[in-house]
Wavefront OBJ file of the C-alpha trace (Angstrom):
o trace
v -1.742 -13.756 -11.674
v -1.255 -10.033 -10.882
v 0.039 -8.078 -13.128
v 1.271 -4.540 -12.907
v -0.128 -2.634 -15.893
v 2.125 0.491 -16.856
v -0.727 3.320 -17.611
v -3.694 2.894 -19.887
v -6.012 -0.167 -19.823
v -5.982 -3.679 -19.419
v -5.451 -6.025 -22.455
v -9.551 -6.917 -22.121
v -12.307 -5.181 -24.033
v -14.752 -4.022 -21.613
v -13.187 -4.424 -18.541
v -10.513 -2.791 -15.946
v -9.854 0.857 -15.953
v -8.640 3.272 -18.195
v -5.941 4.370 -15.889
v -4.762 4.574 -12.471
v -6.108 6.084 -9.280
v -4.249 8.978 -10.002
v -6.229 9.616 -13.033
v -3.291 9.833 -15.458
v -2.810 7.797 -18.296
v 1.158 6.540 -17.194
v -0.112 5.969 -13.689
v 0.508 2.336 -12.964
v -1.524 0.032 -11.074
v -2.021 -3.752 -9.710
v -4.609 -6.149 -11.428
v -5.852 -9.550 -12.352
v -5.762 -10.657 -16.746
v -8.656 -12.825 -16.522
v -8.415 -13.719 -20.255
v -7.140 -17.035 -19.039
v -8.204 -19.395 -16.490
v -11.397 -20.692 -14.563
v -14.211 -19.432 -12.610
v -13.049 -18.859 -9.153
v -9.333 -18.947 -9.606
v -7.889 -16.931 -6.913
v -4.844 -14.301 -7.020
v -3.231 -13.371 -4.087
v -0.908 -10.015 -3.503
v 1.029 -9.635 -0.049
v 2.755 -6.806 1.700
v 6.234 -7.546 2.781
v 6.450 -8.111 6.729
v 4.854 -5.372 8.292
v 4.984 -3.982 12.080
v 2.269 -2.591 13.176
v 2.210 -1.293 17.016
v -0.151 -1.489 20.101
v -3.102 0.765 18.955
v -3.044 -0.998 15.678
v -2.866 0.434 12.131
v -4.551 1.649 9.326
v -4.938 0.344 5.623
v -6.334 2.204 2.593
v -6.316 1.457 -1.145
v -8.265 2.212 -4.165
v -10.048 -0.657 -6.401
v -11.908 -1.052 -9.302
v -14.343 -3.426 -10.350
v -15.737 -2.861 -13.833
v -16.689 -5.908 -15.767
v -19.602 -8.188 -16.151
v -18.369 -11.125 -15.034
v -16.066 -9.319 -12.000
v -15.855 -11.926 -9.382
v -14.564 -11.198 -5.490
v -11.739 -8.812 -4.085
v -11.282 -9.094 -0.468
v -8.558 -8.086 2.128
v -6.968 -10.279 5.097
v -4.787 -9.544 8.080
v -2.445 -12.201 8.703
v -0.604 -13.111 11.723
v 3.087 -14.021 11.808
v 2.411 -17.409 11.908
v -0.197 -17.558 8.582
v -3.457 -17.222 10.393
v -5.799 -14.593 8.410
v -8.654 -12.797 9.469
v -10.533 -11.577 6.427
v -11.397 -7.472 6.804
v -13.512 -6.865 3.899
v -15.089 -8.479 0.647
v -16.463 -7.023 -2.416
v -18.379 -9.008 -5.296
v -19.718 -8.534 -8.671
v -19.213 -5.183 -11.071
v -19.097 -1.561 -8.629
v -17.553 0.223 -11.367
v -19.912 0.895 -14.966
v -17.149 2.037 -17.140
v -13.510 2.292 -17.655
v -13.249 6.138 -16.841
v -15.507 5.814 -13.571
v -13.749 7.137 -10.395
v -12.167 4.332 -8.469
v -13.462 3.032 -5.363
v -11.794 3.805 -1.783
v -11.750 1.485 1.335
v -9.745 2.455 4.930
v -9.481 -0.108 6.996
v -8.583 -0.769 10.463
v -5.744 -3.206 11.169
v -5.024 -4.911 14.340
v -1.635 -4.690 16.384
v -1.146 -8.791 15.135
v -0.893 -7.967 11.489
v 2.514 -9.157 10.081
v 1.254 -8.948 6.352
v -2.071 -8.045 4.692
v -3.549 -9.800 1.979
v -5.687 -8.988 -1.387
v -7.168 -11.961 -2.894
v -8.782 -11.866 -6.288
v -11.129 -14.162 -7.769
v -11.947 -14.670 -11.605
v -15.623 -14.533 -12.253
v -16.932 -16.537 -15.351
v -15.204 -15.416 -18.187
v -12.536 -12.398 -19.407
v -14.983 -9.418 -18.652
v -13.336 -9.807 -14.975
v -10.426 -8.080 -14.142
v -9.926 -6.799 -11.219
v -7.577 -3.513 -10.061
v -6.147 -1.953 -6.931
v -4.134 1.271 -6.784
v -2.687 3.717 -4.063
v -2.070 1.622 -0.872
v -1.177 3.158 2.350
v -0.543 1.522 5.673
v -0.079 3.781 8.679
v 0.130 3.149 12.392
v -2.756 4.685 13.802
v -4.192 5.269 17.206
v -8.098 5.512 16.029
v -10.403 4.291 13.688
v -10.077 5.576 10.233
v -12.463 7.918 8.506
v -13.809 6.824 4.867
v -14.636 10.282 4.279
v -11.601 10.551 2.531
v -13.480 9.497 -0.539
v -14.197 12.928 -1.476
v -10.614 13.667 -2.075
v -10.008 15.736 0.868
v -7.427 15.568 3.077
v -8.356 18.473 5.242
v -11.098 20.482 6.995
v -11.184 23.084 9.422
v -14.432 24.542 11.527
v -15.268 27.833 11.585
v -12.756 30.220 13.956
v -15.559 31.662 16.018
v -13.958 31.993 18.638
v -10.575 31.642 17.664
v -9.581 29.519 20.403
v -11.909 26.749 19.890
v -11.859 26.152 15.834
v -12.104 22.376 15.232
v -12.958 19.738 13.109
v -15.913 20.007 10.745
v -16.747 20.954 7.419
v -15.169 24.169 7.491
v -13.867 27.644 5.965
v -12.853 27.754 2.665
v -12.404 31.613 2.598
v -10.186 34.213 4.806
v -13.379 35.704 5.641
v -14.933 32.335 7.438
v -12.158 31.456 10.033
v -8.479 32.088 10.794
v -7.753 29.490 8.881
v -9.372 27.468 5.938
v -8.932 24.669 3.506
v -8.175 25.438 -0.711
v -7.670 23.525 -3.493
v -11.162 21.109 -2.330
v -9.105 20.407 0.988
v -5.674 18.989 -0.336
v -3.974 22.112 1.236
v -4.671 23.862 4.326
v -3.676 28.107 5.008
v -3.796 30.545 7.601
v -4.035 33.354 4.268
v -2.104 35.799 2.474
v -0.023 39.035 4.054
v 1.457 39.178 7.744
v 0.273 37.086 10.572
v 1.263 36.570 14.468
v -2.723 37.748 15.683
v -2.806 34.722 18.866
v -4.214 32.383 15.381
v -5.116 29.318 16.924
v -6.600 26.294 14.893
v -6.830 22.690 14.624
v -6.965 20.940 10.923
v -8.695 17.598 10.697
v -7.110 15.014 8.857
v -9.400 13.248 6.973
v -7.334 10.650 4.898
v -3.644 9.334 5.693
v -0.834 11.342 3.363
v 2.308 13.393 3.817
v 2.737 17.132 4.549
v 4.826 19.323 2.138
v 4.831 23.173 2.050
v 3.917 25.439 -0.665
v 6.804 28.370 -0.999
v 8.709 29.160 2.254
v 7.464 29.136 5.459
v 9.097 31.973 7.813
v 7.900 31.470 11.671
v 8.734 33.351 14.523
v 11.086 30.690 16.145
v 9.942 31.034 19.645
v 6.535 31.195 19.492
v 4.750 30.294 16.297
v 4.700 26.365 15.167
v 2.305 23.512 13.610
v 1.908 20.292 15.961
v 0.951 17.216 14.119
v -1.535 14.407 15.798
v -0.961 14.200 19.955
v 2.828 15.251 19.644
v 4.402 18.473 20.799
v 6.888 18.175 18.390
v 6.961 21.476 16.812
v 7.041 22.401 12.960
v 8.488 25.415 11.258
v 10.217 25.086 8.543
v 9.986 23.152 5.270
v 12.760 20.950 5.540
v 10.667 19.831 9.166
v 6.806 20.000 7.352
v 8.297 18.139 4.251
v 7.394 14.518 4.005
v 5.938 14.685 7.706
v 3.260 11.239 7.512
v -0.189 12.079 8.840
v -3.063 9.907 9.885
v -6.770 10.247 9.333
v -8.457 10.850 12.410
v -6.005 13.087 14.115
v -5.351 16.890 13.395
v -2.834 19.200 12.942
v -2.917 22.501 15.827
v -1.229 25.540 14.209
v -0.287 27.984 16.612
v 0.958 32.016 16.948
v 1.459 34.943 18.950
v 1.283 38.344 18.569
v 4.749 39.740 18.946
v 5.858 39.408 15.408
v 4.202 39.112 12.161
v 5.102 36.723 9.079
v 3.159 35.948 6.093
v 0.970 33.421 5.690
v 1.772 29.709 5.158
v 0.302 27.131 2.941
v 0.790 23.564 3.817
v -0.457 20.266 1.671
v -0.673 16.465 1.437
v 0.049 14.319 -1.484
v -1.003 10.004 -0.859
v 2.618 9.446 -1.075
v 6.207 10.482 -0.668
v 9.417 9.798 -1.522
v 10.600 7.045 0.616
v 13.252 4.901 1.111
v 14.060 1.529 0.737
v 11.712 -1.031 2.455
v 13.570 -2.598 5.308
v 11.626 -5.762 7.221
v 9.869 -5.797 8.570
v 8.409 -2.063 8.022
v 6.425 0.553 10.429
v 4.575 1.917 7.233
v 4.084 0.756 3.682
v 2.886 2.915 0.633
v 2.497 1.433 -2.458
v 0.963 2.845 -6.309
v 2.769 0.517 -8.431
v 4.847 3.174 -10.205
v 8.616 3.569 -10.634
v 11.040 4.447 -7.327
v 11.389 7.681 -9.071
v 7.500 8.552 -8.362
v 7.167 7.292 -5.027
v 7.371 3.918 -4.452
v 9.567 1.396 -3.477
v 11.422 -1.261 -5.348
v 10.595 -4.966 -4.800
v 10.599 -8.109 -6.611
v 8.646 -9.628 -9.045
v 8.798 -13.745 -9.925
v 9.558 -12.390 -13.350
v 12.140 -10.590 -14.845
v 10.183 -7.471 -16.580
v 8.364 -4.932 -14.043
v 10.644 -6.029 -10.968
v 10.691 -2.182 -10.284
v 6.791 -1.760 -9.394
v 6.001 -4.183 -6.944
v 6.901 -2.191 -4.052
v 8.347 -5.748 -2.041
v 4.858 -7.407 -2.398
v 4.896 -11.304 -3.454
v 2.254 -12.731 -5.310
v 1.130 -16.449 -6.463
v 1.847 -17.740 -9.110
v -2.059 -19.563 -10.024
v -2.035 -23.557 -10.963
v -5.365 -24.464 -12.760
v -6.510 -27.278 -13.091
v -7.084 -28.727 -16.991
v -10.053 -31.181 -16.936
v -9.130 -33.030 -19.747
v -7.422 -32.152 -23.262
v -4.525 -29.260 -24.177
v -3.677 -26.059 -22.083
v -5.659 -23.015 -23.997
v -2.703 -22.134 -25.572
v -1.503 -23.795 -29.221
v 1.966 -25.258 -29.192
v 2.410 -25.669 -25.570
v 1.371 -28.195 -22.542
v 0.139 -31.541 -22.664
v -2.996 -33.035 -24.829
v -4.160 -35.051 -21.915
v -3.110 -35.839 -18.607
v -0.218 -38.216 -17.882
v -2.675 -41.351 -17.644
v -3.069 -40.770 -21.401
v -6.311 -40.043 -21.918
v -8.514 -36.956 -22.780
v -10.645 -37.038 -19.650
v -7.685 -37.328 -17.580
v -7.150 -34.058 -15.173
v -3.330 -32.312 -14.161
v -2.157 -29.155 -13.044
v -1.015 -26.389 -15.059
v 0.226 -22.800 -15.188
v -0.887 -20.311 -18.064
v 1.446 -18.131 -19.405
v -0.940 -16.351 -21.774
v -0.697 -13.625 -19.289
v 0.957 -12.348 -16.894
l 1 2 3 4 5 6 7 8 9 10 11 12 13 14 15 16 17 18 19 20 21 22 23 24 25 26 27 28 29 30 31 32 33 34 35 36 37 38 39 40 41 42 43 44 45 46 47 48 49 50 51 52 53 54 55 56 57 58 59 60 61 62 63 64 65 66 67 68 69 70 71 72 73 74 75 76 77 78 79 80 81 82 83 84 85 86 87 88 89 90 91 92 93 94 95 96 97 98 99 100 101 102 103 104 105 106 107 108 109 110 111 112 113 114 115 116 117 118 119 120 121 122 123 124 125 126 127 128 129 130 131 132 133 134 135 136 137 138 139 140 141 142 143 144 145 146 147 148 149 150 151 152 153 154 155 156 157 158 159 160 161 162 163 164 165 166 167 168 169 170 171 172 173 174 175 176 177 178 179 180 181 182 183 184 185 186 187 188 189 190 191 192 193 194 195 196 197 198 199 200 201 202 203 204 205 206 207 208 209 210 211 212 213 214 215 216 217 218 219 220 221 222 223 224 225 226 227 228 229 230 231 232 233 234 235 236 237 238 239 240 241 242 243 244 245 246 247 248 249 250 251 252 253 254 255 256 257 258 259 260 261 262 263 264 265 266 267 268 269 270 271 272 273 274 275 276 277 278 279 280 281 282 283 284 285 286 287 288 289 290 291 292 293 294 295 296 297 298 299 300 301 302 303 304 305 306 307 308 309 310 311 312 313 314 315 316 317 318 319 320 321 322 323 324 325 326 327 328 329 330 331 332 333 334 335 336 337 338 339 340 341 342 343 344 345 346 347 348 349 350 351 352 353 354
């Protein structure tokens, strides 16, 4: 069963992470308590209904693996009508300790995906549990770029000549282009003092998120404005940059003339925002297992404690099957199975976690 585990580590020795994806030791996250159960039991977590358009979508999420007897995490698409396509599958330990950075996957979806799917199976014994953390679903019109792993959100090419900056590794200084990535590409600027010199540049998103601006950002109404991805929508304040959902694989154009000056902006992504509350089905879907006060929405859960974290996903509830004898647990299930003897299977749920 999954179970959302609020900060710190699993209950297992030796196994699961030491916190969540955000690297904080309150930051909740999803995972499977393989203390109980059988090799090859399998977990299953779903998104609510989800609507994803023509050109398709984009998944990402954050695992981690660390164990010695981690079994298999993989990821479906499913179609309205219950048929799954599996995306990607993972097996055995990727992760050497508890502290070791988690792992990221971005994933296209296709335009038929109604809900997606992680499945988790239990390896051999309780050294398997398995985590996921940070999951973002975006429409998208292109494939997605797993160069987010680094962290970045951002890069922009050198501004030589100004007209034609693009893409790339990119400036980091003032002195390298017109405008240049800080804070290891999480934020993007166009510098400190007065600006309206014709800047012209185009930020590449590298990893899905949502804008938010750093201080106040004064723009000459007419004529200098951000564009995000193919629209000509134009951006120029903060209450318009705030929250503002961006896709990897597009960019952001910033834009200026020279009739009036205004100091420089500073604009940043975070892997979530504020949002509100999940209707179905749903164009996008963000989901890091914390409280509706950090970013996520509410959902429910089968049970009563933790109904706030589960962001509208369902999950199963696992039956194993008991081949022969009592439940692992003292003082509750059968001895044997309803024929009456010892060798006689029957279906059970544990409750020793969960």
């Amino acid at each position: 069963i999954w179970n959302v585990d609020q900060g710190g580590s699993t209950p297992s020795a030796n196994t699961g992470p030491s916190h969540g994806q955000a690297g904080t030791a309150t930051d909740n996250y999803a995972h499977i308590e393989t203390s109980s159960g059988t090799a090859g039991m399998a977990s299953i977590l779903s998104t609510p209904p989800l609507q994803i358009n023509a050109a398709g979508g984009m998944l990402s999420f954050y695992y981690n693996m660390y164990g010695a007897t981690i079994g298999t995490l993989s990821v479906s698409s499913c179609t309205a009508t219950s048929v799954c396509t599996q995306l990607w599958t993972l097996s055995g330990q990727q992760q050497t300790t508890a502290t070791a950075p988690w792992g990221f996957v971005g994933l296209n979806l296709p335009s038929t995906t109604h809900t997606v799917k992680w499945t988790a199976t239990r390896g051999t014994s309780f050294t398997g549990d398995i985590a996921i953390d940070t999951i973002s679903i975006r429409q998208s019109p292109g494939a997605c770029s797993t160069a987010a792993a680094t962290g970045a959100f951002f890069s922009v090419s050198a501004a030589v000549p100004v007209l034609t900056c693009s893409g790339g590794a990119g400036p980091t200084t003032a002195a390298q282009g017109t405008c240049f990535t800080t804070t290891a590409g999480t934020c993007f600027t166009d510098g400190a003092g007065n600006h309206g010199n014709n800047e012209r540049c185009a930020i590449s998103v590298r990893q899905s998120g949502f804008l938010f601006a750093v201080g106040t950002i004064a723009l000459e109404p007419c004529c200098d404005y951000l564009t995000v991805g193919p629209s000509a929508t134009r951006y120029q304040t903060n209450a318009q940059i705030n929250g503002v959902a961006v896709a990897a694989g597009t960019s952001i154009g910033w834009y200026s003339d020279a009739s009036v000056t205004n100091t420089g902006f500073v604009v940043c992504a975070a892997a979530t925002a504020a949002p509100t509350q999940a209707t179905t089905p749903v164009t996008t879907f963000d989901c890091a297992f914390n409280t509706p006060s950090t970013g996520t929405l509410t959902g429910a859960l089968p049970t009563a404690a933790g109904t706030r974290f589960w962001c509208g996903m369902t999950h199963t509830n696992i039956w194993n099957v008991d081949q022969g004898g009592s439940t692992p647990s003292s003082n509750t299930g059968p001895a044997s199975g309803q024929a009456g003897t010892v060798a006689d299977n029957y279906a059970h749920i544990e409750a020793s976690s969960g």
